[in-house]
Structure formats: structure tokens, C-alpha cells
C-alpha positions in Angstrom: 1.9 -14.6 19.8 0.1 -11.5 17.4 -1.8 -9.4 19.1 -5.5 -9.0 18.3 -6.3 -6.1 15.7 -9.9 -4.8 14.7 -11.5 -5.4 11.9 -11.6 -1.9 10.9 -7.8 -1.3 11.3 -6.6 -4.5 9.2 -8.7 -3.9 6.5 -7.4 0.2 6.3 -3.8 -0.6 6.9 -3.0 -1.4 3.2 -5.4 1.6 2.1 -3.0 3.9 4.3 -0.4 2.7 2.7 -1.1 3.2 -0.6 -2.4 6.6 0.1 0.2 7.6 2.0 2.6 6.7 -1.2 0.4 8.5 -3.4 0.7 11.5 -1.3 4.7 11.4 -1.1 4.7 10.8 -4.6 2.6 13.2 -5.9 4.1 16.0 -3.6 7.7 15.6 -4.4 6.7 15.3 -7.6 4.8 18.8 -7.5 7.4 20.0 -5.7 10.6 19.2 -7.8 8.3 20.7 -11.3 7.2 24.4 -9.6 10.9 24.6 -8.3 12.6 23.4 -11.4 15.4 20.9 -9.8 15.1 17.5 -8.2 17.0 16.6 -5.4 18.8 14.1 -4.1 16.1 13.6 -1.2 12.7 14.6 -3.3 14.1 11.5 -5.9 14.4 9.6 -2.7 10.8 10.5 -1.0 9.3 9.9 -4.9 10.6 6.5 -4.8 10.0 5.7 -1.2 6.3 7.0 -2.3 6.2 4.4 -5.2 7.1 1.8 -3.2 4.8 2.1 -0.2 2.3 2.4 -2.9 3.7 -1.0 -4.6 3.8 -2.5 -1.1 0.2 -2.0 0.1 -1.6 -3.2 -3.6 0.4 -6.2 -2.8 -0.6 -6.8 0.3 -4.6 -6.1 -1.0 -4.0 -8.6 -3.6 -2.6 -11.2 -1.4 -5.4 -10.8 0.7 -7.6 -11.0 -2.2 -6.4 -14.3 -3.5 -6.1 -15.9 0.3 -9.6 -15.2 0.7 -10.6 -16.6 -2.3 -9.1 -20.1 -1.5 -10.5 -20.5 1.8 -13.8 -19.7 0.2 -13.1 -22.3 -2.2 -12.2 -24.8 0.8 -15.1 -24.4 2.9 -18.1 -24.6 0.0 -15.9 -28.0 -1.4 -17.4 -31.4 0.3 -16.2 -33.1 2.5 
């Protein structure tokens, strides 16, 4: 069974996500330029970064587009 999750919470999780991504992105990015040299593990965090970006516009789109069909569902008569 799921377990019950605020409002609040649900609707920030995909948020965090994606600024949580920006943030790993950005920084390795900054990083890597004032040292000079990527590494192995700043490519790694960079991409891990894009993709936890990626991952939370999807799931705000997808939430998007489900709300928008069961909008459509309950203003349709019966």
C-alpha cells in the first residue's frame, strides 16, 4: 500500500530535484573551468546533475498532462 504524503512535499519533490541537478551541474561545472581539468568523477557528478535535472521536468510534465485529463473527465457529461 503507498503511504500518505503531504501536499506540500509531493508537489516540491520534483522542484528538489531539478534544483538539486542544477546545483551538481553547475558546481562541477565551475569547478572543472577555475581548476583547468575535468575528471573522471566531476564528468560523472555533471552528468548525474543533468540527469536528475531531466528526471524531475519529467516528472512535472507528467504530472501536468495527468492533471489535465482528469480535468477533462470530470467537466465531460455524463
Amino acid at each position: 500500500m503507498k503511504s500518505w504524503t503531504r501536499d506540500s512535499i509531493y508537489g516540491a519533490r520534483p522542484w528538489v530535484l531539478i534544483g538539486v541537478g542544477v546545483g551538481l551541474a553547475l558546481g562541477m561545472m565551475l569547478w572543472s573551468l577555475s581548476e583547468g581539468l575535468w575528471t573522471l568523477w566531476r564528468s560523472l557528478l555533471c552528468l548525474g546533475g543533468t540527469a536528475l535535472c531531466i528526471v524531475g521536468g519529467a516528472i512535472l510534465q507528467m504530472r501536468l498532462d495527468y492533471r489535465a485529463r482528469s480535468k477533462l473527465r470530470r467537466e465531460a457529461p455524463p
